[in-house]
C-alpha angles and dihedrals in degrees: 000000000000128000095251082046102060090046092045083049091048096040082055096055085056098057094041086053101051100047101044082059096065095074097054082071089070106088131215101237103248110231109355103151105174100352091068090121098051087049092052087055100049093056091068095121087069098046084051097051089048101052095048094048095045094059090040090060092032091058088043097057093048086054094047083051095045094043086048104048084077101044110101101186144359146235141202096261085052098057091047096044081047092054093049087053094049101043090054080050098048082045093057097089091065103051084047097047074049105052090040092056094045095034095099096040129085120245096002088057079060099051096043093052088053092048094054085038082061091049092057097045084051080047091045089036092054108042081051096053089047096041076050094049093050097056100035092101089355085228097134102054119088122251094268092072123087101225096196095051091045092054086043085068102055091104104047083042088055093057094107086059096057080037100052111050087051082068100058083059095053093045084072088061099047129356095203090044092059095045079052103047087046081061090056093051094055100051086048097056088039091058086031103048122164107253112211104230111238123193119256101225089206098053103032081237142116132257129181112244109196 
């Protein structure tokens, strides 16, 4: 296995493991009898939180596997700038425990929005500064990329980063509209997601490989 293999296999044991532990936070009621329903309802905060972490780490690591499917080797930058990245991913099932058992008070409902708000501007923070890294030279990508074209698309790729703090503001207005709103954003980058351009070898152009 090559080196940008085994990151690219550790760094998917993360991800599995985080998100599978999402899912541990929603509670079975305690003694419920015949108001189990009613109990399963009240606990909609948590299903909340979990689906819209799941598919924020679900659409991040299809764009880590994408990115590197076309990332030959590594460096030592690399592995660092990796690590940050997973160890805001591995993080995400606390600030989502968090925002699930807040979501229905006053001011902590504020504060919890605005905590899990933080974690996705570190997620947002530190995709743009590997997806930087890697096309700073373009050496570690493999011969199919078009380095040019891949370092042309650092601003539209820093977008999140412009999108995300935005919502720790808003987490100071409502508490169930940012976590919302944090749902919306990850569909969007999952139907919208960044293509790395590759060179057609007949043209001489570029094309955009998802």
């Amino acid at each position: 296995m090559s080196d940008s293999g085994r990151v690219e296999a550790f760094s998917d044991g993360v991800f599995a493991i985080a998100i599978t532990l999402l899912v541990l936070e929603i509670k079975v009621p305690p003694g419920a009898g015949d108001d189990l329903w009613a109990a399963l309802g009240h606990q909609w905060p948590s299903y909340a939180a979990y689906a819209v972490s799941f598919i924020v780490i679900g659409i991040m690591w299809a764009n880590h596997h994408t990115v590197f499917g076309f990332i030959a080797r590594v460096d030592r930058g690399l592995l660092f700038i990796n690590l940050l990245l997973l160890m805001v991913v591995a993080a995400l099932p606390w600030p989502t425990a968090l925002l699930a058992e807040y979501l229905r008070e006053d001011k902590a409902s504020h504060v919890a929005a605005a905590v899990y708000s933080g974690f996705m501007v570190a997620h947002a923070a530190t995709f743009q500064a590997l997806w930087w890294w890697v096309t700073r030279t373009g050496h570690l990508f493999d011969e199919r990329v078009d380095v040019p074209g891949a370092r042309a698309t650092r601003l539209r790729f820093a977008l999140g980063s412009v999108v995300y703090p935005i919502t720790v503001g808003l987490s100071f207005v409502s508490a169930p509209l940012t976590l919302a709103v944090h749902g919306v954003l990850a569909v969007y980058y999952g139907f919208n997601q960044l293509p790395v351009p590759t060179k057609d070898p007949q043209a001489g152009a570029s094309r955009s490989a998802a």
